[in-house]
N, C-alpha and C positions, 0 to 999 in steps of 0.2 A: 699811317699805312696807306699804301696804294691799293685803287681800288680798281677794276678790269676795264672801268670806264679814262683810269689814269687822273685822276681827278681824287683830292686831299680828301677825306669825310672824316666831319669833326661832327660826332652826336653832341645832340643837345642834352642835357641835365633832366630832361621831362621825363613822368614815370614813362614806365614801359613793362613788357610781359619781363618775367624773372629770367627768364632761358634765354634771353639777349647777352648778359651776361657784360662786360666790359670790352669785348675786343670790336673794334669799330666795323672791320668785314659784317660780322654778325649782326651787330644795332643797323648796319645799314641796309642787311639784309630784310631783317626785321623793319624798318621803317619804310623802307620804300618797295619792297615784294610781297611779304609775305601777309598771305591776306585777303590780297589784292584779286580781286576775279579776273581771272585770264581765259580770255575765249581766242585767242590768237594761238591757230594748230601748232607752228612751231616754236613757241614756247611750251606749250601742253608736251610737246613728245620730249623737250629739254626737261621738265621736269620730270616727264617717263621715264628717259634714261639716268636722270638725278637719283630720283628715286630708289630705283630699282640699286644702282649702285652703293644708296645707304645702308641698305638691308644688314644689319649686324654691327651697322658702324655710330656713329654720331655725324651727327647731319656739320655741325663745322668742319671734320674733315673731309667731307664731298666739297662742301663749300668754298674751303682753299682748293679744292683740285677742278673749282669748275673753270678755269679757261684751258687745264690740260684737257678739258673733255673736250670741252669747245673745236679743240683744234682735231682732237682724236677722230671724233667723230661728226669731221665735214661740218659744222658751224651749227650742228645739230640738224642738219636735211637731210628728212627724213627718206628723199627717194636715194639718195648717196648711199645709208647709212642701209638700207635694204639692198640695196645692191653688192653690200663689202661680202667680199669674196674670201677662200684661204689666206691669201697673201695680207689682206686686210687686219682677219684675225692674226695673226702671228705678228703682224706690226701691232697691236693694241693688247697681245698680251704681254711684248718686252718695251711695252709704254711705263715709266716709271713715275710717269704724271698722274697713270689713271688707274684704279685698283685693279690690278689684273690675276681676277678672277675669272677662271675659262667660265664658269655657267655662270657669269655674271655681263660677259661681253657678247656670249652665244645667246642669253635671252634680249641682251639690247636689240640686237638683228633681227632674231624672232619679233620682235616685239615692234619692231620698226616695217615690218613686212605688214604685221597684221593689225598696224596702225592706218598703213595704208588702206586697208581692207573696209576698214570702218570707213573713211574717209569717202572711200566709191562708194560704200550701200548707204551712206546719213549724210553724205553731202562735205561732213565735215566731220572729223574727229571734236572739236566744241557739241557741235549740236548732238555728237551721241551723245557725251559726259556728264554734259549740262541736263539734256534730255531725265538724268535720272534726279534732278533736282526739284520740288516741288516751286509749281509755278517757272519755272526756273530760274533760279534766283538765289543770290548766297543764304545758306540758313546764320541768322544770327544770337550764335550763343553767349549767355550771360553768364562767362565765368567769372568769377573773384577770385577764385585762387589756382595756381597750377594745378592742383594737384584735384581739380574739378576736371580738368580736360582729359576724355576720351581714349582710348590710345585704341577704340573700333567702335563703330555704332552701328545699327540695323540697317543703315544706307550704305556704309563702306562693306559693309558685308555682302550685299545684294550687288552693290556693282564689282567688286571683287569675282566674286562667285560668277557673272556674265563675262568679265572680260578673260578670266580662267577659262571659262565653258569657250571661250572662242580662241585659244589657247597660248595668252598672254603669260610670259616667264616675270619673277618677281613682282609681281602685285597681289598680295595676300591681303585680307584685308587692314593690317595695319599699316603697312606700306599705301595702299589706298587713301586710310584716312590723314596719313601725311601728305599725299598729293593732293587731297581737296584741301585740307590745310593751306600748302602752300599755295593754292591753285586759284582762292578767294570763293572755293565752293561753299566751303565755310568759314566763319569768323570766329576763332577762337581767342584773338585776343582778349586780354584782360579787360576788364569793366571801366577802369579807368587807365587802360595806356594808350599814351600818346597818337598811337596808329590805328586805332580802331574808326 
């Protein structure tokens, strides 16, 4: 399978979290993203608008549609993507690339405005996010089995609950804890997989 870098990826045989599953996109999403702390703003708003677009879905099919996003949404820059205007929207709802959902591409915008917003008052969308991290620093949980991991905790709830109050569209708090998920605010990998 080709990968968005165009480059072969052959996983290896080593354990790994169960929800990798066999399709390579995934293991190699799994091996080489997820997890991983990202303090760099325009991957954080990429996985904002990742996110927010799984809402009701399974995260592989975001996952196959992320270089339609890519392109959909200006390489994921974040002042373009606050700037899309009518004409913007109406090209990105008869986008067949990307789920076109109207309150699904209306909160990306929103959301990409009041990303911005964070960015002027904290210097950086990082330092807000992270800011709500003790020490700040990934929490590392010691799961053993999937069905130990969280699907919301007292953290995604708290930062939820602020980036709503400042009136951020699709990040509830379990959408939340998929973003620090993916984001390496925490480490939910398994105890013994390969990526932790």
């Amino acid at each position: 399978m080709q990968t968005p870098n165009s480059q072969l990826y052959t996983p290896s045989s080593q354990a790994r979290c169960t929800w990798a599953g066999s399709d390579p996109l995934y293991i190699k999403y799994h091996d080489e993203e997820w997890g991983k702390p990202v303090f760099d703003d325009k991957i954080l708003f990429e996985f904002l608008i990742l996110e927010g677009a799984q809402a009701g879905l399974s995260w592989i099919t975001i996952l196959r549609k992320r270089e339609s996003y890519r392109k959909a949404f200006a390489n994921f820059n974040v002042k373009k993507v606050a700037a899309f205007d009518e004409n913007d929207f109406e090209r990105l709802i008869q986008d067949a690339g990307i789920i076109r959902n109207k309150l699904k591409i209306n909160g990306a915008i929103t959301n990409a405005k009041l990303f911005i917003k964070i960015q002027e008052e904290f210097g950086s969308f990082a330092k807000y996010i992270w800011g709500f991290m003790p020490d700040e620093k990934p929490l590392q949980n010691k799961i053993e089995s999937m069905s130990d991991v969280p699907p919301r905790t007292e953290l995604s709830d708290q930062i939820s609950k602020d980036m709503k109050k400042r009136g951020f569209k699709f990040f509830g708090t379990t959408i939340c804890y998929a973003f620090m998920q993916a984001t390496g605010m925490v480490n939910d990998h398994l105890v013994n997989c390969c990526a932790r």
